[in-house]
C-alpha positions, 0 to 999 in steps of 0.5 A: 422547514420550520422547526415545529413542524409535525415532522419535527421533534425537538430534542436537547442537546447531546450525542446523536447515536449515530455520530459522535464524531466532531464536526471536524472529521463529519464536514468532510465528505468524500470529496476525492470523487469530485475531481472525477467527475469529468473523467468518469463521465468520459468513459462509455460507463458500460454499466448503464446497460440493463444489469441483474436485478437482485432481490435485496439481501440475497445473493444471486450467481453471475458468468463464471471467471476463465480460471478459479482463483483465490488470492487475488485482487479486485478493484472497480474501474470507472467504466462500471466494470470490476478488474481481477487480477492474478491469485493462485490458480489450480496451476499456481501464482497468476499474471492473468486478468479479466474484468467483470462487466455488469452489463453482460454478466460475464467476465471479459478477455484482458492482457495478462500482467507481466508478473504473476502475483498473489495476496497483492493490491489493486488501488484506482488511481485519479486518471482511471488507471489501475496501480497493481503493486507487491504480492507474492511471486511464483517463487512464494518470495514477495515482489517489489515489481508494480505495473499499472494497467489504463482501461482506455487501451486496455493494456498493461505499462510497467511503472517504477518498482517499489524500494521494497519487497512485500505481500500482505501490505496495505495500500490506501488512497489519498485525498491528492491521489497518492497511494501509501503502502504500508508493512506487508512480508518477504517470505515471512520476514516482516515489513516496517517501511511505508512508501508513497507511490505519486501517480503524477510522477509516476515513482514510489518515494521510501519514507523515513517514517516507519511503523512503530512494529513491522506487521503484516496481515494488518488493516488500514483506512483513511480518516476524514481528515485525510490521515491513514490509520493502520491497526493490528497485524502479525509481526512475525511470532505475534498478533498485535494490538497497536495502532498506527497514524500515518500523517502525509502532511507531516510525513510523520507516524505516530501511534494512536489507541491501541485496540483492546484485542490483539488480531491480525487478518482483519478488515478496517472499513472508514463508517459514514459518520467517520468513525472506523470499523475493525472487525474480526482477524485472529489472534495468537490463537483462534479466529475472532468474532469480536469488532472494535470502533476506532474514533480518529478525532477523540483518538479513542476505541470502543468495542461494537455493539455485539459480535461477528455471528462467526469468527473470521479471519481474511474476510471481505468487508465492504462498506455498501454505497448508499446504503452505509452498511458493512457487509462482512462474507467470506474468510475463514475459521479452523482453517476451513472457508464461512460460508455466512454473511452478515452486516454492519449497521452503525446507526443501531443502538450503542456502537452499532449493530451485527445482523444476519444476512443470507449466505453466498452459494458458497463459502469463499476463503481467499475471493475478490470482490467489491461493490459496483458503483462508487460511494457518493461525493460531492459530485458522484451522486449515485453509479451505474450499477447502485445496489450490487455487490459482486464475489468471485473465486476464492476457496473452500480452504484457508490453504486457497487449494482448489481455487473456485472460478464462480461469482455471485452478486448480492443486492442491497437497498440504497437511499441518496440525495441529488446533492452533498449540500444545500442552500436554505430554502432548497428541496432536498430530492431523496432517491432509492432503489432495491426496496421490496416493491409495495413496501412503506418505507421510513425516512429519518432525519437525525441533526449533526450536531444534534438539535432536530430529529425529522420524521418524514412521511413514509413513502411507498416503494415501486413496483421496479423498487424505487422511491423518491420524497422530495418533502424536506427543505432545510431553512436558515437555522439549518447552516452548518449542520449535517443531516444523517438520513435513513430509510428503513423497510421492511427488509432492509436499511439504508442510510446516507448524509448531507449537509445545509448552506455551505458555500461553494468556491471555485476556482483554478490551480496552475503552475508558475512554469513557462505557459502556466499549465494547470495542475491535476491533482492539487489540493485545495483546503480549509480547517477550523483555524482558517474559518471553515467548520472542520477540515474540508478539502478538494482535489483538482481535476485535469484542467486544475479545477477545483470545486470546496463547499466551505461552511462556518458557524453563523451567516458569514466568515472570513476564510482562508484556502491553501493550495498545495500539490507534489513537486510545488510550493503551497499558496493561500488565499484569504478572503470574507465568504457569506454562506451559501451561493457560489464564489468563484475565481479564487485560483492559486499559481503554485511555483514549481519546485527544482527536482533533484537526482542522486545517483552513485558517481559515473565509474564509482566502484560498487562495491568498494574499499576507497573513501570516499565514495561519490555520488552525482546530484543533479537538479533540473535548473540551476540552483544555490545554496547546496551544501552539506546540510542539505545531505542525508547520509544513511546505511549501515556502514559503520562510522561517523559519516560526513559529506563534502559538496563541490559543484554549481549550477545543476550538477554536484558532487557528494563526497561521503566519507567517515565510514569504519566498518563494513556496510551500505551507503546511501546519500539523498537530498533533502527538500529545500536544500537548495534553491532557484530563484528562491524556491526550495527543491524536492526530496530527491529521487534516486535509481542507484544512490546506494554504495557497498563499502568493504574494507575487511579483507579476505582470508582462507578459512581452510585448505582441507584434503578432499579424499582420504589419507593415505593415498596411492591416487596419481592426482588428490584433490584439496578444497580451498575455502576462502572467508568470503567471495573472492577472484583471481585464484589459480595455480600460481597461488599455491605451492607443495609441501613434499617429503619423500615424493619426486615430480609432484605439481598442481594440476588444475584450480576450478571452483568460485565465490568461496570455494575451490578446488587444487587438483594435485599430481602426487608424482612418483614415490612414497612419501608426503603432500601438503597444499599451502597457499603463497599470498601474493595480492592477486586474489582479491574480493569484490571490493578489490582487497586483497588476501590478508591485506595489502602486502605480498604474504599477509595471506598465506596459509598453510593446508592438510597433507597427504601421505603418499604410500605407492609402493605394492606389499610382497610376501617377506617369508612364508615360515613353519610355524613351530 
């Protein structure tokens, strides 16, 4: 299109109210869901059924859940139905489950989990299973248990456990498919540690980095440039304000604009122009209403354009699938449920704009929910079930007490393009559904970076509420930029994006092993420094895969890809790119990295008192090069730690010793430590690389009589308290002190851990008995020290005594008493 046509409107250059984002994180679309593509398609995508039709911006009910709950967890599958699991019940934490299938309107049977859980989190994986992580238990203690639920056997597997307890966490997806799970809480004592669950390895990996507090009650989303930005939280006695950047490619945290409110219970939802939104929670002391806008590119935050109509804290916020609105429902204040509901534009004057919407049938404290379709990406146009959004359970308390069973759905207007990015010269088809049939409908064109502003000839909705304009072709002039379309009517907007002439490239990630297998889940990408406008990245499908939408300033560039993916050695490949069309064939073999396993040596005694203490490395192939530098050793044993490495091919021994004081020793293996034919290892993995070291022996704290003194009792008790837990106590440990007494002896030793008891047999007589404890090295504690040390007597102690009075009273005299 020409840019002075009568759609067209020239403006200068300068910051488009609906950006302000740099190319860099607005070039990035969600491109996750284009390695998907192929699975989705796979399913029976039930959802293509005839749903409910909601008017928009209204709620509607739907079937019932088998049980009320509050507290749980929901996630969309890829067949069109949303999984719900667990919560509290009117009978406590749950391991149910049910899924809700548009289709029917009904929640539908599904296998329990193994683990009954609450306040956990639910996360999609790449292959279409479910990861359900942490939670709280039954027993109100945080869970470090995971299990992952596969819709296409409608079962659920265990997996790997989590290195922490926690509930309250947050759990992000990647761009390569991991999931980072970040802070949470084990019965009130909060969280610091991140953990990266990799769903191709099927194990969680403890992170040296942390957060810069632990908190709990936090909110986290993933930038466009694939950084995961964690904000707020409760750190156990405060609310806080500071803001987090997890960097997987770095694996490093760093802190980033802190927010202007301290608040904890509030949501973080990634907006279309990549900018985030955190929105309500409370502090210290009361709900919020307030939002903030967090820019991860300049690093900066902004309060939104206006407040919440109601403060709220563990609400819903749900960036709405072609529509790019936030719909915000549920949560509570004064510890009652809201039952209001509102939306989020971005698009709307300076930082956006909070609007009423109606209200759920009810308000909803604790529910779960989500939409039900996926948001666009570069293959993943539109869902099965565009325009609904689905909100079960929850309660009318911020206790979850009296857990509802009902769900509802709410209806939305959408508006999307066939495709992520066009050639010049192609006609952009503009779709929607969910407008008011009959109504004129708007559509806008705002440039990023901003040069044009279209206006496109309204169209008119149907009467099933759909639209299509197939009016706009971008030309030459167009390359590089991205367009922020938006429909508006007279109910509703919508808004979505799409951008002009990049070029895509294509090609296959394999392994260097035996047969070259493809590699799923790889990661393909370019960034400014490498000759592609902003950081883009794809991820492989199953068959390795990948489809990039690479664009540049001007008509050509020259550009380089780099490969990577877990377990493997990153590649690059460099070559000249004219925009628009396809290349095709730019493939990448990735070598494959040794594994390594660190467990405590075969017979190594844990707990124990000797150094050092061994552990077991093992690599999958042979490798050179391990030494000690290549270990890591941490814990919190005292003492300067060191370790000696013997051993070749696939097996080592580490041999740590240095320890002074009493604590945990736990050896890895760092990544490159070694090599095979020179490529460098993984991290290690590890099931048991952690080894309690004591050397403090054990004493008696006390030796105390039992009952009261003095005593005509044939038997009297003592309580022996030792220092800490001790064994191999008996009557042979302890010895009578008698005056005046004839036949006294220890009857029975009962009792353990800290705590025992000597029965004694006073004998015959008056007189006294005292319980003393004679050290000769067989009580020992777990680590094999012995009472007082090594050494017959270091132990002794000395107890209370008993004063023995058996004899009866007689009358001496009975005598006039004047």
């Amino acid at each position: 299109m020409n840019k002075t046509s009568k759609h067209s409107t020239k403006v200068s250059n300068g910051s488009a109210k609906q950006t302000g984002a740099s190319a860099k994180a607005l070039t990035r679309s969600t491109v996750f869901a284009a390695g998907l593509a192929a699975l989705i398609v796979s399913f029976s995508l039930i959802g293509r059924a005839i749903v409910p039709q909601v008017p928009t911006a209204t709620w509607a009910p739907t079937g019932d859940m088998s049980v009320g709950r509050a507290g749980a967890s929901a996630v969309l599958l890829y067949d069109g139905r949303m999984l719900v699991t667990g919560g509290m019940t009117d009978n406590g934490v749950s391991a149910s489950a049910e899924r809700y299938s548009p289709s029917g309107g009904a929640f539908l049977s599904t296998p329990s989990m193994s683990a009954a859980r609450a306040n956990h989190t639910s996360t999609l994986l790449p292959d279409g299973r479910v990861l359900v992580a942490g939670g709280a238990g039954a027993d109100g203690h945080a869970l470090s248990a995971a299990e992952i639920y596969d819709p296409h056997t409608n079962a659920w597997m265990a997996a790997a456990s989590m290195h922490r307890a926690r509930a309250g966490h947050t759990a992000t997806t990647l761009f390569d498919g991991r999931v980072v799970i970040a802070g949470g809480d084990d019965a009130g004592v909060t969280v610091d540690s991140i953990e990266v669950f990799d769903p191709y390895e099927g194990v969680f990996t403890l992170l040296d980095a942390v957060l810069t507090n632990p908190r709990t009650g936090h909110a986290a989303a993933l930038s466009y440039d694939g950084l995961v930005v964690i904000a707020g939280g409760f750190d156990g006695t405060h609310a806080l304000a500071s803001l987090d950047v997890y960097n997987p490619y770095e694996n490093a945290v760093t802190s980033g604009a802190s927010l202007a409110t301290a608040r904890a219970g509030h949501t973080a939802t990634t907006l279309l122009d990549g900018k985030m939104l955190f929105a309500g929670g409370a502090s210290d002391s009361s709900e919020l209403a307030s939002a903030e806008i967090y820019d991860p590119v300049a690093n900066t935050m902004t309060a939104a354009g206006g407040s919440l109509a109601a403060a709220r804290q563990r609400h819903q916020a749900i960036l709405l699938p072609h529509n790019s609105a936030v719909l915000i429902v549920g949560g509570t204040s004064g510890g009652n449920a809201v039952a209001t509901a509102e939306l989020y534009k971005s698009w709307i004057g300076d930082g956006g704009s909070f609007e009423a919407t109606s209200a759920p049938s009810a308000g909803r404290a604790w529910a779960a929910g989500g939409a039900l379709s996926f948001p666009a990406g570069l293959t993943i146009r539109t869902g099965p079930n565009d325009g609904l959004v689905m909100l079960a359970g929850g309660s009318a308390s911020s206790s979850a007490s009296s857990p509802m069973k009902s769900a509802e759905l709410y209806g939305f207007a959408t508006v999307k393009t066939d495709h992520a990015d066009y050639n010049p010269g192609t006609t952009v088809t503009i779709t929607g559904g969910g407008w008011v049939p009959g109504e004129s409908v708007t559509l806008s064109l705002v440039e990023y970076p901003l040069h044009d502003v279209h206006s496109l000839v309204p169209v008119t909705a149907d009467a099933s509420g759909n639209i299509t304009s197939t009016e706009f072709v971008p030309d030459q002039d167009d390359l590089g930029i991205r367009f922020f379309l938006t429909a508006t009517g007279s109910v509703s907007q919508a808004q979505t994006s799409f951008t002009d002439g990049s070029t895509t490239i294509t090609g296959i990630v394999k392994s260097s092993e035996a047969g070259n297998p493809a590699i799923s889940g790889a990661t393909v990408t370019c960034d400014p420094t490498n000759g592609c406008n902003g950081t883009i990245t794809a991820t492989t499908d199953a068959s390795g895969t990948y489809s990039i939408a690479a664009s540049y300033g001007g008509s050509s560039s020259s550009i380089t890809l780099t490969a990577s993916a877990p377990g493997f050695v990153s590649s690059t490949t460099a070559f000249f790119s004219v925009s628009g069309g396809t290349i095709t064939g730019k493939n990448f073999t990735l070598a494959k990295r040794p594994t390594v396993t660190i467990n405590q040596a075969s017979g190594q005694a844990d707990p124990t008192n000797v150094s050092p203490i061994n552990f077991t490395a093992i690599f999958s192939t042979s490798v050179t090069g391990f030494a000690s530098s290549g270990v890591t050793i941490t814990g919190t044993a005292g003492g300067t730690k060191t370790a000696t490495v013997t051993g070749s091919g696939t097996t080592y021994n580490v041999a740590v010793s240095g320890m002074t004081t009493a604590g945990t020793v736990i050896a890895s293996v760092k990544q490159d430590a070694a090599t095979a034919a020179g490529v460098g290892n993984t991290v290690s993995t590890s099931t048991d690389n952690t080894v309690t070291y004591d050397a403090t022996a054990p004493s008696v704290s006390s030796i105390n009589r039992a009952t009261s003194t003095p005593t005509n009792l044939a038997n009297v008790q003592f309580a022996v308290t030792f220092s800490e837990v001790v064994t191999g106590v008996d009557a042979s440990d302890f010895s009578l002190a008698t005056t005046g007494v004839s036949g006294a002896s220890v009857s029975t030793v009962s009792g353990s851990g800290t705590t025992y008891t000597v029965t004694v047999n006073t004998g015959s007589g008056d007189g006294s008995v005292g319980l003393n404890l004679v050290d000769d090295d067989s009580i020992v504690d777990a680590a094999a020290n012995p009472l007082g040390g090594s050494g017959a007597g270091n132990g002794n102690f000395t107890g209370q005594v008993y004063t023995v009075d058996k004899t009866t009273p007689s009358v001496v005299s009975i005598n006039r008493a004047g």
